[in-house]
PQR file with spaces between the fields and no chain letter, atoms N, CA, C, O and H, PARSE charges and radii, in Angstrom:
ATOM       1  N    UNK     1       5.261   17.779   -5.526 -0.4000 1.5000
ATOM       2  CA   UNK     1       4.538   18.078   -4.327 -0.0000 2.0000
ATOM       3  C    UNK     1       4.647   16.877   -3.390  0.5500 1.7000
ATOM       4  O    UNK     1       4.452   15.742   -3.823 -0.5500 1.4000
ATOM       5  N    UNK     2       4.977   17.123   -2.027 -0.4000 1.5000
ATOM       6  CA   UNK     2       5.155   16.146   -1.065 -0.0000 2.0000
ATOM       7  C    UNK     2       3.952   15.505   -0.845  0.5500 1.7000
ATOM       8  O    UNK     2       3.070   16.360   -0.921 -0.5500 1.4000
ATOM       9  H    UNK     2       5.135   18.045   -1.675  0.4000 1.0000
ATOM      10  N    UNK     3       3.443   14.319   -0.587 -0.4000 1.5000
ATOM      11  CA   UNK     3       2.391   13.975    0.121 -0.0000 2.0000
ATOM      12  C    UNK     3       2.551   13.994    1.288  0.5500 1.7000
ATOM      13  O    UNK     3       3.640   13.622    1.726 -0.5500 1.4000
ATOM      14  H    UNK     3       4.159   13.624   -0.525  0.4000 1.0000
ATOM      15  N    UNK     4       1.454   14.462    2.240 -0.4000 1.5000
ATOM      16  CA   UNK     4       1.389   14.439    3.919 -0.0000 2.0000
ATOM      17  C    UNK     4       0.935   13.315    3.988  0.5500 1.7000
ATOM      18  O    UNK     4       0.614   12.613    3.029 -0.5500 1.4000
ATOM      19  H    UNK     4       0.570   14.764    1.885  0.4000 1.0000
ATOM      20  N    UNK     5       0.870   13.055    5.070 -0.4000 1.5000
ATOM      21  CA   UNK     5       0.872   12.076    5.976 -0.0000 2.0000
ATOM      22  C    UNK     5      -0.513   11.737    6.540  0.5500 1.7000
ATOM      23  O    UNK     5      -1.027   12.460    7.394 -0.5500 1.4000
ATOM      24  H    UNK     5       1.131   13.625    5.849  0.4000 1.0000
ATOM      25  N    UNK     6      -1.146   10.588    6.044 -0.4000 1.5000
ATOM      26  CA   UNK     6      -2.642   10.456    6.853 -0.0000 2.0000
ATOM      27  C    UNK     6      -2.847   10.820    8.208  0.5500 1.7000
ATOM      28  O    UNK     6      -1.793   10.594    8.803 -0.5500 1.4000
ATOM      29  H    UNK     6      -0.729   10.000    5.351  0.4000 1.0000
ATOM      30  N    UNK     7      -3.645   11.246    8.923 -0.4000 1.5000
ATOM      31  CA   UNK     7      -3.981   11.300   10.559 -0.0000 2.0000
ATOM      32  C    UNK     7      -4.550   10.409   10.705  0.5500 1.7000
ATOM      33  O    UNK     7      -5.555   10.177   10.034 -0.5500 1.4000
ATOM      34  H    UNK     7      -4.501   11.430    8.439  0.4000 1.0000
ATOM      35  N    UNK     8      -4.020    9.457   11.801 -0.4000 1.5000
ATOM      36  CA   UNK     8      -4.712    8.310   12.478 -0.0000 2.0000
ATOM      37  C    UNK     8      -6.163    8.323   13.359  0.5500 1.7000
ATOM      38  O    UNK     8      -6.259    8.680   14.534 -0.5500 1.4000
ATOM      39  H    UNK     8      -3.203    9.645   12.346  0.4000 1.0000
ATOM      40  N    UNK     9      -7.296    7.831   12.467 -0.4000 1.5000
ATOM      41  CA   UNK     9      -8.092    8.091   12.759 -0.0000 2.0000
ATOM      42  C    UNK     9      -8.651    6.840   13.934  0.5500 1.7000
ATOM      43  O    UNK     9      -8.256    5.705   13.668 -0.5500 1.4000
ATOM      44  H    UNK     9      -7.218    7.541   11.513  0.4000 1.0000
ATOM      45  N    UNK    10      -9.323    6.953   14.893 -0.4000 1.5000
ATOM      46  CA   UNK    10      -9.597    6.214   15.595 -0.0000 2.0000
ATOM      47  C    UNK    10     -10.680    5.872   15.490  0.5500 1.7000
ATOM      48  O    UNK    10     -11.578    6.695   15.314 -0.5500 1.4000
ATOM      49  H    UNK    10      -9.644    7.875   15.109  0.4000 1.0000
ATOM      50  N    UNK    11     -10.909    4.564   15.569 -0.4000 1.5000
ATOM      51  CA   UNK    11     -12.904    3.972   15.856 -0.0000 2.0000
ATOM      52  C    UNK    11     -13.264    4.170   17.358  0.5500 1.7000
ATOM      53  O    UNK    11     -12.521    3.707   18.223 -0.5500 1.4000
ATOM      54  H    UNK    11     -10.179    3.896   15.713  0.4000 1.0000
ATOM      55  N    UNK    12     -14.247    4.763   17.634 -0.4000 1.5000
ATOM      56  CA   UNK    12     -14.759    4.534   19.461 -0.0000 2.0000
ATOM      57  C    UNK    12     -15.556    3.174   19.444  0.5500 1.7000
ATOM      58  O    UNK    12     -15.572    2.483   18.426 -0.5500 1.4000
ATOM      59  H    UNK    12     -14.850    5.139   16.931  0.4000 1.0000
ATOM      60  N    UNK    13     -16.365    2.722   20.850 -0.4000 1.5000
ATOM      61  CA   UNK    13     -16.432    1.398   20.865 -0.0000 2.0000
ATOM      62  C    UNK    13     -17.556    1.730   19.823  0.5500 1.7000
ATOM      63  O    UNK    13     -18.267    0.731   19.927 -0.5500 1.4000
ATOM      64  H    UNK    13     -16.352    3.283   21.677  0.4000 1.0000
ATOM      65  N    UNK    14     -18.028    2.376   19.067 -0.4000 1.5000
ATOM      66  CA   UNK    14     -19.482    1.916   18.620 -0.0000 2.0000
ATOM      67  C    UNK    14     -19.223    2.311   17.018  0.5500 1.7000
ATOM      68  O    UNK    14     -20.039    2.882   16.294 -0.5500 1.4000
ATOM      69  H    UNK    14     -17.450    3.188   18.982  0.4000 1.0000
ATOM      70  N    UNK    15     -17.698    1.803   16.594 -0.4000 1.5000
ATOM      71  CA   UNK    15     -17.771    2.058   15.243 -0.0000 2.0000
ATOM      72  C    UNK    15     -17.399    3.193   14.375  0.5500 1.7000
ATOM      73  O    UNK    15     -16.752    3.164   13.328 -0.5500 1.4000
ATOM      74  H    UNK    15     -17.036    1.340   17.183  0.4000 1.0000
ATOM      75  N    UNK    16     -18.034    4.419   15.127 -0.4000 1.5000
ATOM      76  CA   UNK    16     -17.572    5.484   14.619 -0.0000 2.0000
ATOM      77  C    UNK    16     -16.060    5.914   14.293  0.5500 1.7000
ATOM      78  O    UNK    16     -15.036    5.355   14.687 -0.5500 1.4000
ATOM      79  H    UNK    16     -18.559    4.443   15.978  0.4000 1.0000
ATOM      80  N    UNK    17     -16.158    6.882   13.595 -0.4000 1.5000
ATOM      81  CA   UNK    17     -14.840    7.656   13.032 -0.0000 2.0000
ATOM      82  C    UNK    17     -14.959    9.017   13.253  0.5500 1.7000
ATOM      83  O    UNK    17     -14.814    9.880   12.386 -0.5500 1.4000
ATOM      84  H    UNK    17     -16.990    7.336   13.275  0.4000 1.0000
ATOM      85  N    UNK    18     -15.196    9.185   14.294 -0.4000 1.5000
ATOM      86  CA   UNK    18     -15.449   10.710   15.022 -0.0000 2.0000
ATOM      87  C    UNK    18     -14.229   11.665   15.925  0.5500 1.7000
ATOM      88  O    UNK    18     -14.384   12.625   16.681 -0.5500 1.4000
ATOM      89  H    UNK    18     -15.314    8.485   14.998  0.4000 1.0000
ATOM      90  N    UNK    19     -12.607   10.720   15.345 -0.4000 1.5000
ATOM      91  CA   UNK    19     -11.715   11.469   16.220 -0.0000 2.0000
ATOM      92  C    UNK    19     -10.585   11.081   15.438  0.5500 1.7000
ATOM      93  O    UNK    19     -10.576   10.158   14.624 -0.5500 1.4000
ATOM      94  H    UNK    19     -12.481    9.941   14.731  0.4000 1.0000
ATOM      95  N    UNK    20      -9.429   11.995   15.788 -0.4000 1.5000
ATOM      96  CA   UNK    20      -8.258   11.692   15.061 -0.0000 2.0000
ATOM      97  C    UNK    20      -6.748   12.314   15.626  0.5500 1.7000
ATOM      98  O    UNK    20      -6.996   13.289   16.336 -0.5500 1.4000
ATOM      99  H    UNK    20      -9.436   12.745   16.449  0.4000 1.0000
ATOM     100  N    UNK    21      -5.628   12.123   15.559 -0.4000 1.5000
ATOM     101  CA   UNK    21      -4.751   12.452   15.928 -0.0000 2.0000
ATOM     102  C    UNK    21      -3.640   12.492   15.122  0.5500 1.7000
ATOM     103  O    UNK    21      -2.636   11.781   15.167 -0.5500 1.4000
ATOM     104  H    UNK    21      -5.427   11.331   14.983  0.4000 1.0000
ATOM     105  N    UNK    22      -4.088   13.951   13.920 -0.4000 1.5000
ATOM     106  CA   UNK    22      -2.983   13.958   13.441 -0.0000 2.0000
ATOM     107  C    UNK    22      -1.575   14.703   13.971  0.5500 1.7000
ATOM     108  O    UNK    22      -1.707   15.182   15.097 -0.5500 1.4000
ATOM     109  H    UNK    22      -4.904   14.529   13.883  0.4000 1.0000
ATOM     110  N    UNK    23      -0.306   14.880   13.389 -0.4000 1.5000
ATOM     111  CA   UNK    23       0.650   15.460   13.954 -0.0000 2.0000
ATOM     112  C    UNK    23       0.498   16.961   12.557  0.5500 1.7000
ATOM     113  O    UNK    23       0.157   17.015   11.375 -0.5500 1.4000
ATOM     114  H    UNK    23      -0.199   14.491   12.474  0.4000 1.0000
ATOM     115  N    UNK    24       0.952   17.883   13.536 -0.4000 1.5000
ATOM     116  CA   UNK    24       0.575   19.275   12.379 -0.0000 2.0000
ATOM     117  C    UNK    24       1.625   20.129   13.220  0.5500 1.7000
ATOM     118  O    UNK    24       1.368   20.559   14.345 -0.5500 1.4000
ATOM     119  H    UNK    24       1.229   17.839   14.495  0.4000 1.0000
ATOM     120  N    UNK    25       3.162   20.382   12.378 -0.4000 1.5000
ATOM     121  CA   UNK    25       4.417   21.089   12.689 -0.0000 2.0000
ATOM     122  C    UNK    25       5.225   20.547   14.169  0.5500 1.7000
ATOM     123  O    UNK    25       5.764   21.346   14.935 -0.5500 1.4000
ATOM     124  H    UNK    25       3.370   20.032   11.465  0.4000 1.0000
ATOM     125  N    UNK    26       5.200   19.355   14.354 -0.4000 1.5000
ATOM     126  CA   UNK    26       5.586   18.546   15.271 -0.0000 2.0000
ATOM     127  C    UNK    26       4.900   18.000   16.170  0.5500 1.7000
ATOM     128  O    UNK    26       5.275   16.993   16.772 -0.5500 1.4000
ATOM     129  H    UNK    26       4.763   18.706   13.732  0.4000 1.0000
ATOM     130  N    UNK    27       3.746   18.630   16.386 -0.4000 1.5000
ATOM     131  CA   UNK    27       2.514   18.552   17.431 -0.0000 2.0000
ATOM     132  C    UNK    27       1.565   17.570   17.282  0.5500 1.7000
ATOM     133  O    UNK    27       0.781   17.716   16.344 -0.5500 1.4000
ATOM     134  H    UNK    27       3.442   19.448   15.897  0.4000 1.0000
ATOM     135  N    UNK    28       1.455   16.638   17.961 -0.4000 1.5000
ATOM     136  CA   UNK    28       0.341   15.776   17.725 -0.0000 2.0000
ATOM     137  C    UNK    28      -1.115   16.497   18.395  0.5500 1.7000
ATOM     138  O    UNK    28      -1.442   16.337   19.571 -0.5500 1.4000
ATOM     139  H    UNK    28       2.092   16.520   18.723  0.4000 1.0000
ATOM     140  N    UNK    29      -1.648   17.051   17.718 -0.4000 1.5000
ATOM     141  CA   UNK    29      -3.039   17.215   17.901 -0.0000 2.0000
ATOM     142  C    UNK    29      -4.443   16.621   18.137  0.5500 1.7000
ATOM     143  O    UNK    29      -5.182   16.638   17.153 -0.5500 1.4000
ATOM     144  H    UNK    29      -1.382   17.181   16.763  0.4000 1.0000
ATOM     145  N    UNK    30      -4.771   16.273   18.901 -0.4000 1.5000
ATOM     146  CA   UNK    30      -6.134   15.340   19.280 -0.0000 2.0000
ATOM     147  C    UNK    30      -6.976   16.118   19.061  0.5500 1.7000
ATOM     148  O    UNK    30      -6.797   17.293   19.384 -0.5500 1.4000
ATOM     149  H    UNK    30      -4.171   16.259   19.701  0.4000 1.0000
ATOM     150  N    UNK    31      -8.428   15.613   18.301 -0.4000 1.5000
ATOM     151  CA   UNK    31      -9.777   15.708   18.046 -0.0000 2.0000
ATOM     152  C    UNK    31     -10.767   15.084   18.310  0.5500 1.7000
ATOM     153  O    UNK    31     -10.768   13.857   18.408 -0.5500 1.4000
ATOM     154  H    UNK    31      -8.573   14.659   18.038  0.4000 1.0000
ATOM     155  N    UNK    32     -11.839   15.859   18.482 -0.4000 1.5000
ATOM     156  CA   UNK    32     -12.871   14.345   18.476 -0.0000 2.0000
ATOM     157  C    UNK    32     -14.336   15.282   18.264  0.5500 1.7000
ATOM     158  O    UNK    32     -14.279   16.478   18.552 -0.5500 1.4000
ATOM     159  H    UNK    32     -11.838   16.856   18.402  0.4000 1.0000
ATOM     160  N    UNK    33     -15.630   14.699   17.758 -0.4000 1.5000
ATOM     161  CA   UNK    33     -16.673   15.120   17.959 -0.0000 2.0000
ATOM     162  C    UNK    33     -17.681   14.199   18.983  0.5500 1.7000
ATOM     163  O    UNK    33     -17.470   12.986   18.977 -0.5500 1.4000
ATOM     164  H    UNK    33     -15.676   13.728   17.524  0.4000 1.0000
ATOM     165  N    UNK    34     -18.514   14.598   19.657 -0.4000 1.5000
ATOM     166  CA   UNK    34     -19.621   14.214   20.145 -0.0000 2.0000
ATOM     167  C    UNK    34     -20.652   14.955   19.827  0.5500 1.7000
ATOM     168  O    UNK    34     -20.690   16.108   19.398 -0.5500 1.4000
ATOM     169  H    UNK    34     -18.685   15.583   19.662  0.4000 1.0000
ATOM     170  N    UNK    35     -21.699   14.017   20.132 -0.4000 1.5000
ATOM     171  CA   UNK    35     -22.865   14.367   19.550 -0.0000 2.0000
ATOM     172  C    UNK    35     -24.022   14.001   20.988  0.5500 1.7000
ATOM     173  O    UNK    35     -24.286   12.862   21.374 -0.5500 1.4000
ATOM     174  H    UNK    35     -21.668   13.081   20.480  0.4000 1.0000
ATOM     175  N    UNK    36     -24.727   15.656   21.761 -0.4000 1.5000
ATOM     176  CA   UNK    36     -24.760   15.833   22.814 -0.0000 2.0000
ATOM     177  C    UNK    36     -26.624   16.020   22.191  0.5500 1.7000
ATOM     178  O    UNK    36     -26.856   16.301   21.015 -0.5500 1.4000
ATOM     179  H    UNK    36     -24.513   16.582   21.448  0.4000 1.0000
ATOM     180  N    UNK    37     -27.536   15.842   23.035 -0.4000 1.5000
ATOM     181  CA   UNK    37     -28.848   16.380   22.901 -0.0000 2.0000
ATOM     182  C    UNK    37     -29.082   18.270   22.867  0.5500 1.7000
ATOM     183  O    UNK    37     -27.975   18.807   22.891 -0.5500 1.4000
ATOM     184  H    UNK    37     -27.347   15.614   23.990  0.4000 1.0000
ATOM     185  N    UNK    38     -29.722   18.836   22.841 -0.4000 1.5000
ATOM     186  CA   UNK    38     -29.932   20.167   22.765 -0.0000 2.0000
ATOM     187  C    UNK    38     -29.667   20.692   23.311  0.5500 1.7000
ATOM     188  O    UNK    38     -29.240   21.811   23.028 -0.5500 1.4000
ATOM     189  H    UNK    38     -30.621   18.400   22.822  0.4000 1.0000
ATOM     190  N    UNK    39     -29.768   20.113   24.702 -0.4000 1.5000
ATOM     191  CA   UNK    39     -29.426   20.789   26.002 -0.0000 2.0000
ATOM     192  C    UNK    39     -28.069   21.005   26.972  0.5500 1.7000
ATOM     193  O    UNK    39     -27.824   21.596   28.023 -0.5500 1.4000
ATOM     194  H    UNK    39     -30.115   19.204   24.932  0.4000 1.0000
ATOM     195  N    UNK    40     -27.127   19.954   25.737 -0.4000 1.5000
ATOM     196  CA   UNK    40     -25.873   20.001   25.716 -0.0000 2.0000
ATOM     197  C    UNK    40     -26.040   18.943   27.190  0.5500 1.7000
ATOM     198  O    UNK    40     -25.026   19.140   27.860 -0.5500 1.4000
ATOM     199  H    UNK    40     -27.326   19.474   24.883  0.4000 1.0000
ATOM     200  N    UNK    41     -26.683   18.222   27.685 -0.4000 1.5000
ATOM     201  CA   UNK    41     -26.418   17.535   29.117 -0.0000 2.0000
ATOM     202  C    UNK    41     -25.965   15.938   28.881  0.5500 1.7000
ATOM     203  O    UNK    41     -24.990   15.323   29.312 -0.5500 1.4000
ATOM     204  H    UNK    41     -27.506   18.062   27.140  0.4000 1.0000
ATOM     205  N    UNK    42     -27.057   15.528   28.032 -0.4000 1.5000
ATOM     206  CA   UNK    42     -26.823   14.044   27.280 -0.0000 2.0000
ATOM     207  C    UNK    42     -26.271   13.977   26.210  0.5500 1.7000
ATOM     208  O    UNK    42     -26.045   14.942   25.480 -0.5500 1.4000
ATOM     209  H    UNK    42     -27.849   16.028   27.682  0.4000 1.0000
ATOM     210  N    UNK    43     -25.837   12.232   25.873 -0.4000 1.5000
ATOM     211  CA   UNK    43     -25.570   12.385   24.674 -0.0000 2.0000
ATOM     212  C    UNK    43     -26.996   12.169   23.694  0.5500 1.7000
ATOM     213  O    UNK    43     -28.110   11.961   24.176 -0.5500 1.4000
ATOM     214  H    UNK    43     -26.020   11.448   26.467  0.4000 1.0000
ATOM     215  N    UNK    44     -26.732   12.255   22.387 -0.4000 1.5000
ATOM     216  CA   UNK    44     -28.273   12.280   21.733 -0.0000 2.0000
ATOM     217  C    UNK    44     -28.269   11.094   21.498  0.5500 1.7000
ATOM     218  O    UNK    44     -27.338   10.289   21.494 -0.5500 1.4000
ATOM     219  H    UNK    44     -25.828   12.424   21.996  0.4000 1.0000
ATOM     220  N    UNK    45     -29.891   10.912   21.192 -0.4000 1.5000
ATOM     221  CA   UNK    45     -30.173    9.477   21.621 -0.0000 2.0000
ATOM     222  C    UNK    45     -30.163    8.977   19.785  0.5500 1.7000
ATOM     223  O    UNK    45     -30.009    7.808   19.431 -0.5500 1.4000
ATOM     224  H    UNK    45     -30.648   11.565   21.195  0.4000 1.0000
ATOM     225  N    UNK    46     -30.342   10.024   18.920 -0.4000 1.5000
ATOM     226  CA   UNK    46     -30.257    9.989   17.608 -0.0000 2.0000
ATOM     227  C    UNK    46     -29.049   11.095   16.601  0.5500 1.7000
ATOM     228  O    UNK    46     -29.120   12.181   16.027 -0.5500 1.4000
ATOM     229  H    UNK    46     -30.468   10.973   19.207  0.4000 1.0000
ATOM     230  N    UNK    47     -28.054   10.092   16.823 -0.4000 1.5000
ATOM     231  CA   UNK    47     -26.931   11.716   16.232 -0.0000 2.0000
ATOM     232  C    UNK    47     -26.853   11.661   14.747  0.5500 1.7000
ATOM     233  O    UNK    47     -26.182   12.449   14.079 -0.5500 1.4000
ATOM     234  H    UNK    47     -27.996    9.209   17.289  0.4000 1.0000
ATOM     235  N    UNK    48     -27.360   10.976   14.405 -0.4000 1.5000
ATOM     236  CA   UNK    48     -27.647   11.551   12.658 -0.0000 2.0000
ATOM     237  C    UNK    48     -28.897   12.380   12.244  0.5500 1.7000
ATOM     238  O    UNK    48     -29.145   12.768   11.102 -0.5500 1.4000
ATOM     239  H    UNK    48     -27.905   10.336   14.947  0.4000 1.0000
ATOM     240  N    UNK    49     -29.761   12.618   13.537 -0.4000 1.5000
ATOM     241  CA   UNK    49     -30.504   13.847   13.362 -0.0000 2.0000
ATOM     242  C    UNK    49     -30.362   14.762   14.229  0.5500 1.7000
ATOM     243  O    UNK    49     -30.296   14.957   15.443 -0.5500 1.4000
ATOM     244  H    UNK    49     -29.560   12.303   14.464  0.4000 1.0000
ATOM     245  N    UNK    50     -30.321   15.493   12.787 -0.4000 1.5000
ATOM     246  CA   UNK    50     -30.113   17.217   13.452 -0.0000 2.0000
ATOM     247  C    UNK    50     -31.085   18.037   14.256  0.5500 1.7000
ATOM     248  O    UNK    50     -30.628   18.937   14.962 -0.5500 1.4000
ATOM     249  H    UNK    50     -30.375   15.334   11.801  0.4000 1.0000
ATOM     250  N    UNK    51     -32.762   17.748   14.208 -0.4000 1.5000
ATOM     251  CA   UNK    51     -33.448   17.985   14.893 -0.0000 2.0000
ATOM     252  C    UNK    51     -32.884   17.854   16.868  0.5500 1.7000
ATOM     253  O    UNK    51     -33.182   18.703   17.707 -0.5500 1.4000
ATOM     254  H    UNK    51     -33.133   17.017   13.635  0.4000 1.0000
ATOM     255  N    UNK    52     -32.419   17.135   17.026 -0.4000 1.5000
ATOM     256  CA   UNK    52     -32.359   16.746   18.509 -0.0000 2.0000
ATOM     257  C    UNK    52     -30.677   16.731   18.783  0.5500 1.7000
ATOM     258  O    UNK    52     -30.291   16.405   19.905 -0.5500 1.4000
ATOM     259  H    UNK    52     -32.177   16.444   16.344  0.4000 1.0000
ATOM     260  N    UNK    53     -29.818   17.044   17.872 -0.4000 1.5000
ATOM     261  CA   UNK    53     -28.601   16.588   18.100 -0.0000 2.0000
ATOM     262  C    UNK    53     -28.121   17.664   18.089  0.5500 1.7000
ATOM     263  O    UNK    53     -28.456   18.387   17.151 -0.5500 1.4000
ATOM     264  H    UNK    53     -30.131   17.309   16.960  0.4000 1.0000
ATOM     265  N    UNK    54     -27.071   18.258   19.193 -0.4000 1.5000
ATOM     266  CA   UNK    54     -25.968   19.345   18.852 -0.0000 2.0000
ATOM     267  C    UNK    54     -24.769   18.756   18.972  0.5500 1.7000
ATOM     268  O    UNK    54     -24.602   17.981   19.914 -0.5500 1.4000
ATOM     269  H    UNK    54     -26.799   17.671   19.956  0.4000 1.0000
ATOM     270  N    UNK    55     -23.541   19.046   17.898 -0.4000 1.5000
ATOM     271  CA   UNK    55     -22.482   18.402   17.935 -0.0000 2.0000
ATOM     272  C    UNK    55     -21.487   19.259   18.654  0.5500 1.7000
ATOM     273  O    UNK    55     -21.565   20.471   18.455 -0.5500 1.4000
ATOM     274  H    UNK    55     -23.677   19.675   17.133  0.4000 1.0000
ATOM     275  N    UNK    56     -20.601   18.823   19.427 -0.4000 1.5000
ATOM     276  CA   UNK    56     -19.407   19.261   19.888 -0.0000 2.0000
ATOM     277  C    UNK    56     -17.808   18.808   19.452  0.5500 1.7000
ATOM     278  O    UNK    56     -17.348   17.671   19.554 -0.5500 1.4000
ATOM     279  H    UNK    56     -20.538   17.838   19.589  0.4000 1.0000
ATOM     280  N    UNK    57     -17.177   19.881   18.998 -0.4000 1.5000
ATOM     281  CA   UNK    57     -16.041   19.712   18.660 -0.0000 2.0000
ATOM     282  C    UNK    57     -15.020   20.042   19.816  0.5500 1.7000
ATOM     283  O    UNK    57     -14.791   21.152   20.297 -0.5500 1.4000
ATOM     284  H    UNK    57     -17.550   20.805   18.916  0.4000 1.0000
ATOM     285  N    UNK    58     -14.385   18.669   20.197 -0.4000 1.5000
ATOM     286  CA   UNK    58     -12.884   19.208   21.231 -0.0000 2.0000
ATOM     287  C    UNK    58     -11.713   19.307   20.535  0.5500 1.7000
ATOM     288  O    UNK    58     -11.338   18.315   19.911 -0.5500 1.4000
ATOM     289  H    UNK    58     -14.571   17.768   19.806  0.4000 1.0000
ATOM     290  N    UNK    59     -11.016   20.375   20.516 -0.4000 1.5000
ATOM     291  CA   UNK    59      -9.450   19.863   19.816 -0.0000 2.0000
ATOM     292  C    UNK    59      -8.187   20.518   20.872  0.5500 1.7000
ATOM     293  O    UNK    59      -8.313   21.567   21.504 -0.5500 1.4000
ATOM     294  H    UNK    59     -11.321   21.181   21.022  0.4000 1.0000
ATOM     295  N    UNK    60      -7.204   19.802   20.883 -0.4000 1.5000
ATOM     296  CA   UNK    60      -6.383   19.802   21.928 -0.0000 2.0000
ATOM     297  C    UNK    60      -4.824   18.976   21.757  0.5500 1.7000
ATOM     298  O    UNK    60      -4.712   18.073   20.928 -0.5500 1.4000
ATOM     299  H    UNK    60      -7.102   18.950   20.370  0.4000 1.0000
ATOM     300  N    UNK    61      -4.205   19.202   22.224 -0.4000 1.5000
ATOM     301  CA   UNK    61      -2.538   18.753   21.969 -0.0000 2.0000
ATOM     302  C    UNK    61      -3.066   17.312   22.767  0.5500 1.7000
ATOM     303  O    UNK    61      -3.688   17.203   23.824 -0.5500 1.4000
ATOM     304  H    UNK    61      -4.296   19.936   22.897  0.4000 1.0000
ATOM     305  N    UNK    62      -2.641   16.426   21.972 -0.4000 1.5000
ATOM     306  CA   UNK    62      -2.738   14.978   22.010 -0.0000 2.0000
ATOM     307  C    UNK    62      -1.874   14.370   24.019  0.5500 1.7000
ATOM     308  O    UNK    62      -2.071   13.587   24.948 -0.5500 1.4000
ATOM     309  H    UNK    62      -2.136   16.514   21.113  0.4000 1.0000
ATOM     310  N    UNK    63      -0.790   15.641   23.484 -0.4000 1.5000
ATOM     311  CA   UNK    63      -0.286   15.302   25.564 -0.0000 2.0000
ATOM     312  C    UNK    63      -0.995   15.489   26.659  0.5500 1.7000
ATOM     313  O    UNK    63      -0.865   14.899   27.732 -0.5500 1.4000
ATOM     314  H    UNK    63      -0.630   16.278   22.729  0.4000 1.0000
ATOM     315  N    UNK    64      -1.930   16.521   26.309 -0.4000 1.5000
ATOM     316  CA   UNK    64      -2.850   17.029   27.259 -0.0000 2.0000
ATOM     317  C    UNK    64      -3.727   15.986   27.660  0.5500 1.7000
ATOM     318  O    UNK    64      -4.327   16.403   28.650 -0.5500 1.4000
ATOM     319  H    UNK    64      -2.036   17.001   25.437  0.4000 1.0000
ATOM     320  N    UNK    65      -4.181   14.569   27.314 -0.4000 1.5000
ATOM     321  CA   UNK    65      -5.016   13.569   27.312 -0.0000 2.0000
ATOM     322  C    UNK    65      -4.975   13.026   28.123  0.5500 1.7000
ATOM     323  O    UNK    65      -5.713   12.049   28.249 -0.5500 1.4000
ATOM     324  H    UNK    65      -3.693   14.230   26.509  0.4000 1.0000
């Protein structure tokens, strides 16, 4: 069995590991999550709780950036 290939995961400035850009059938694919307040307007002021936090997933061809 082949091993794949890690996706390069990126840190944002605050540490996290909330995005990545792997390549999947030639395509480099970009990801990322944020973590927005309820109201989807801000970001949350606490994103390891789920009470106040809704997360958003973007995913998108890495060219599109």
């Amino acid at each position: 069995m082949a091993k794949a290939p890690r996706p390069r995961i990126d840190r944002t400035d605050y540490g996290e590991h909330n995005c990545a850009i792997p390549t999947v059938g030639g395509l480099s694919i970009s990801w990322k999550i944020d973590y927005y307040d309820p109201a989807l307007i801000f970001l949350s002021d606490d994103p390891a709780n789920p009470e106040i936090t809704s997360r958003v997933l973007t995913i998108m061809l890495a060219s599109e950036y």
